[in-house]
C-alpha positions in Angstrom: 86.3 26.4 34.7 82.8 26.2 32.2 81.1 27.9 35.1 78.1 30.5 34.1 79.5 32.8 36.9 83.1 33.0 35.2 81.8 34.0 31.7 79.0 36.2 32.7 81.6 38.0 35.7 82.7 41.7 34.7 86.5 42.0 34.9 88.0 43.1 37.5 89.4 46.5 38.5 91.4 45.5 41.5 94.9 47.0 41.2 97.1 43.8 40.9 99.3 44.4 44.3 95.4 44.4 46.1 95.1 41.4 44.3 97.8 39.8 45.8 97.5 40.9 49.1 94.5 39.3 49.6 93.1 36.2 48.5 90.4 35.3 46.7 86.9 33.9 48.2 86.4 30.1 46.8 82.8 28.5 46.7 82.4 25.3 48.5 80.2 24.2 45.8 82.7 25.3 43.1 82.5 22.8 39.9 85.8 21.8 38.0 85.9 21.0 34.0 86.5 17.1 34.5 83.6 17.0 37.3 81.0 18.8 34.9 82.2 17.0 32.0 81.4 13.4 33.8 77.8 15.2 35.1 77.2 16.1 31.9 77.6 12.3 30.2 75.4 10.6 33.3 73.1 13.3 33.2 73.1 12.9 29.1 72.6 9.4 28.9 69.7 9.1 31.6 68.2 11.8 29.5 68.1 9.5 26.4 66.8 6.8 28.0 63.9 8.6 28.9 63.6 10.1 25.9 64.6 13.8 26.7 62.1 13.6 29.4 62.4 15.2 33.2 64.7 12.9 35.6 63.2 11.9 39.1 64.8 11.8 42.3 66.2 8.3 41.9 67.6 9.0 38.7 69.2 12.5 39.6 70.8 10.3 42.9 72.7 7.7 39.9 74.2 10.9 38.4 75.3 12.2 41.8 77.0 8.6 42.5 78.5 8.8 38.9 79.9 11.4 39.8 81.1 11.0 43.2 82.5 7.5 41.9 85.3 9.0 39.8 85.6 13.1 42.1 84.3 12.9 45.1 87.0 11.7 47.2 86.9 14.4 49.9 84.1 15.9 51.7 84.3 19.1 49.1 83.9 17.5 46.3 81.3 15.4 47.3 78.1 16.3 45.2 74.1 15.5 46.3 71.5 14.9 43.5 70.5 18.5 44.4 73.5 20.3 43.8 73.8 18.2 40.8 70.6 19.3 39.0 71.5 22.9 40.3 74.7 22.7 38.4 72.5 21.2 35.2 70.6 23.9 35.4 73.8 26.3 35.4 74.8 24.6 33.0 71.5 24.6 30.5 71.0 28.6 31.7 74.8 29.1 30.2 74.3 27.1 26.9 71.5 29.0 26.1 73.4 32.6 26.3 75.9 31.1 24.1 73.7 29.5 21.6 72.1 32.7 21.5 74.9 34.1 21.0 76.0 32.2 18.1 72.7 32.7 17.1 73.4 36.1 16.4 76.2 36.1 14.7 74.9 34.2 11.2 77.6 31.3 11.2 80.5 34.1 12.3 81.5 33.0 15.3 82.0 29.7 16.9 81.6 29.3 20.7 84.6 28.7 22.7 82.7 26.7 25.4 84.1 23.2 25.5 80.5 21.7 26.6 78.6 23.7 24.0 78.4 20.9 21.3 77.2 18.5 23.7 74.5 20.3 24.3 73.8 21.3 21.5 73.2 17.5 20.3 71.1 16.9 23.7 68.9 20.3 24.2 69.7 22.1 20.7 66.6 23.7 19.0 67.3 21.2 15.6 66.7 18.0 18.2 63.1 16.2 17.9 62.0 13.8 20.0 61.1 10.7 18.2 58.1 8.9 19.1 57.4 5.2 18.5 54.7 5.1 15.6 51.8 3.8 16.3 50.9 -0.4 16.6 47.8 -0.7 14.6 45.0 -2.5 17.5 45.0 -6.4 16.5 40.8 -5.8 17.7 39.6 -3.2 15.0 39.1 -4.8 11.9 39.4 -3.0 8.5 37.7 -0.5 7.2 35.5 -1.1 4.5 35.4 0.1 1.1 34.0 4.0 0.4 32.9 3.2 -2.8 31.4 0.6 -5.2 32.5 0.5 -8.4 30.1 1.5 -10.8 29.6 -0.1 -14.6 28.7 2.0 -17.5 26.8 1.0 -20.5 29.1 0.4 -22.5 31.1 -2.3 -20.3 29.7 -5.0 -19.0 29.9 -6.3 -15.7 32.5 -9.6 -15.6 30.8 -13.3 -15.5 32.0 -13.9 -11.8 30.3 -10.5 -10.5 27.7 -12.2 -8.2 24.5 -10.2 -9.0 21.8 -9.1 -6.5 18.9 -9.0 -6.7 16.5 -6.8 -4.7 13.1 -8.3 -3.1 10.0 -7.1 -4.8 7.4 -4.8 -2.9 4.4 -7.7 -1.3 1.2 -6.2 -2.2 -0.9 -5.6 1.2 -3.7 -8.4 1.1 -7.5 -7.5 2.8 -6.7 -10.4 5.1 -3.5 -8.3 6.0 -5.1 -5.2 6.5 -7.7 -6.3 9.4 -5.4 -8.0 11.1 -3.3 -4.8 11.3 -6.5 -3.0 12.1 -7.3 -5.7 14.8 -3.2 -5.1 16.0 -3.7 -1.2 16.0 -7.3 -1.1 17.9 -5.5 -4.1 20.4 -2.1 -1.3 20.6 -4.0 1.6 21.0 -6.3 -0.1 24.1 -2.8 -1.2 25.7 -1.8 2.2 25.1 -4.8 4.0 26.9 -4.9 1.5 29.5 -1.2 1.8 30.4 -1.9 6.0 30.4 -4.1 5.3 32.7 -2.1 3.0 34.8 0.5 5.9 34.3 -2.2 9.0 35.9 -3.3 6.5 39.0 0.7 5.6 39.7 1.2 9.4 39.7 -2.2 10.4 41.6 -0.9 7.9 43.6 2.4 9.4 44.0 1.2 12.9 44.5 -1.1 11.2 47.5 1.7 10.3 49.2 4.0 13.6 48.6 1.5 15.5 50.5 1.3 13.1 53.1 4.4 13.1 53.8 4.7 16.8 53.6 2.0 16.5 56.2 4.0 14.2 58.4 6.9 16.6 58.1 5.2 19.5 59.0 3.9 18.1 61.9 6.4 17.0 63.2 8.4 20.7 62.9 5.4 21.6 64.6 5.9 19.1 67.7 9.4 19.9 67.7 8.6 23.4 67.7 6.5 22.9 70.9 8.8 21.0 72.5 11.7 23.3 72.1 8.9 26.2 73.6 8.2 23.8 76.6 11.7 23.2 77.3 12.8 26.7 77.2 9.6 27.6 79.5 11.0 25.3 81.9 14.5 26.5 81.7 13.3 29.7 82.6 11.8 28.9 85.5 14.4 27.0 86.9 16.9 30.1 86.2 14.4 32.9 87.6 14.2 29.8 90.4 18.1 29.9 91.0 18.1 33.8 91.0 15.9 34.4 93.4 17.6 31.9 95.7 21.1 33.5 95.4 19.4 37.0 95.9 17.8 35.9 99.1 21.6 34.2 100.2 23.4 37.4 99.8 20.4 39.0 101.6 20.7 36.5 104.5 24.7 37.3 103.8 24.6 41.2 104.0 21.9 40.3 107.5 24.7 38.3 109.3 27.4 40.5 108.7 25.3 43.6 109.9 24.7 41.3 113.3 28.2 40.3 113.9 29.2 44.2 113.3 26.9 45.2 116.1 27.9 42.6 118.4 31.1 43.5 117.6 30.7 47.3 118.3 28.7 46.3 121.3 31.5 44.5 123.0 33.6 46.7 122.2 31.4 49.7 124.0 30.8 47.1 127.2 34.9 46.9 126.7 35.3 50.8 126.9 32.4 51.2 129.8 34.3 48.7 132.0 37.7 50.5 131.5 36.1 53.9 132.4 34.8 52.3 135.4 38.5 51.1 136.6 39.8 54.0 135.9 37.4 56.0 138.0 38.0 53.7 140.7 41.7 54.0 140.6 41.2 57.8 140.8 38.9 57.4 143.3 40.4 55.5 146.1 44.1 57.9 145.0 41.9 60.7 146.0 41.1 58.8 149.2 44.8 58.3 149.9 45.8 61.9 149.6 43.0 63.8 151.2 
């Protein structure tokens, strides 16, 4: 099947009449040779065209419809881009064992695999990348020469060799000198002058720092009060508050003290009016009997 799980599976020790009795588990996802051999040419050739780099979602949903184009013709064999680049993956995970593998044995052995020379000529180790070489800028113009040739004395330098010739050092006239005198003493007054200019601007500058340090810092100060103020006042009116609901639940506790005495005091009138009946009922029986 060229599936990493078949290679890398130990055999198995089932007795064959087990085997036979009962059947073998099959993955859904389960990958046959002609479905990983067409997966393996549109995954191959979108590789080359981006030059053996990482495919995107787009590109790994074109493999999944090349393959679903020619196997996919149920609802089982029907691959996604994901399971696709899972089964790449598989796929790159198992040519690596085997190249190892070959690796190993110095030329000996030859791998069996029928995907392992392709790839080998996609992902082997002896495949480079090649890279355009690179476009000269039209802008930077050519570099010029390191050296200029030098003439000895025994040859002579060729009629066309344009010859240069150096300026000759101006001897400084008196004239010269004062005026560069006059220039210096004119530079130097600029020169003070602006320093000057330069210690006012940053007298003045210094001025205004503290002053405004000063503003700042009285205004925290203001700010301070009125925070002090306004938590004076909050205070009050909360000391205010508390003293009228203490003097509520006094007034409260008052009237439910009064309506407990009325209430025991009818109900003492209540109990002096019933002994007064029943006196009277005795009373007048006492009458009847005597």
């Amino acid at each position: 099947m060229g599936d990493l799980t078949d290679t890398l599976s130990p055999p198995s020790t089932t007795p064959p009449a087990a085997a036979h009795s009962r059947p073998l588990p099959v993955r859904e996802d389960c990958w046959s040779e002609d479905a990983t051999s067409t997966l393996i040419d549109a995954w191959g050739s979108r590789y080359l065209e981006l030059n053996r780099g990482n495919l995107r979602q787009k590109d790994w949903q074109d493999v999944a419809d090349a393959v679903n184009a020619l196997h996919g013709h149920t609802k089982k064999t029907h691959r996604t881009d994901v399971q696709c680049k899972n089964r790449i993956d598989t796929i790159k995970k198992k040519y690596k064992i085997e190249k190892a593998r070959v690796s190993s044995s110095d030329g000996t052995l030859v791998s069996s695999w029928p995907f392992f020379e392709r790839l080998d000529a996609l992902i082997g180790s002896n495949v480079s990348v090649k890279k355009p070489p690179p476009q000269p800028s039209p802008s930077l113009s050519p570099s010029p020469p390191l050296a200029v040739p030098l003439y000895s004395k025994k040859t002579a330098p060729s009629p066309s060799t344009a010859l240069v010739v150096l300026p000759q050092k101006r001897t400084v006239s008196a004239m010269d000198e004062g005026s560069f005198r006059r220039n210096y003493s004119a530079m130097a007054a600029a020169a003070a002058a602006s320093a000057e200019d330069d210690v006012e601007d940053e007298d003045e500058e210094e001025e205004e720092r503290e002053s405004e340090e000063v503003e700042e810092i009285e205004g925290m100060r203001r700010l301070a009060r009125a925070i002090e103020t306004f938590g004076e006042v909050y205070e009050r009116v909360e000391r205010e508050k508390l003293m009228q609901m203490v003097e509520l639940e006094k007034q409260r506790m008052q009237f439910a003290k009064d309506l407990e005495v009325q209430r025991m005091n009818m109900f003492m009138d209540t109990q002096v009016q019933l002994e007064k009946i029943k006196r009277g009922k005795r009373s007048r029986s006492n009458d009847l009997y005597s």
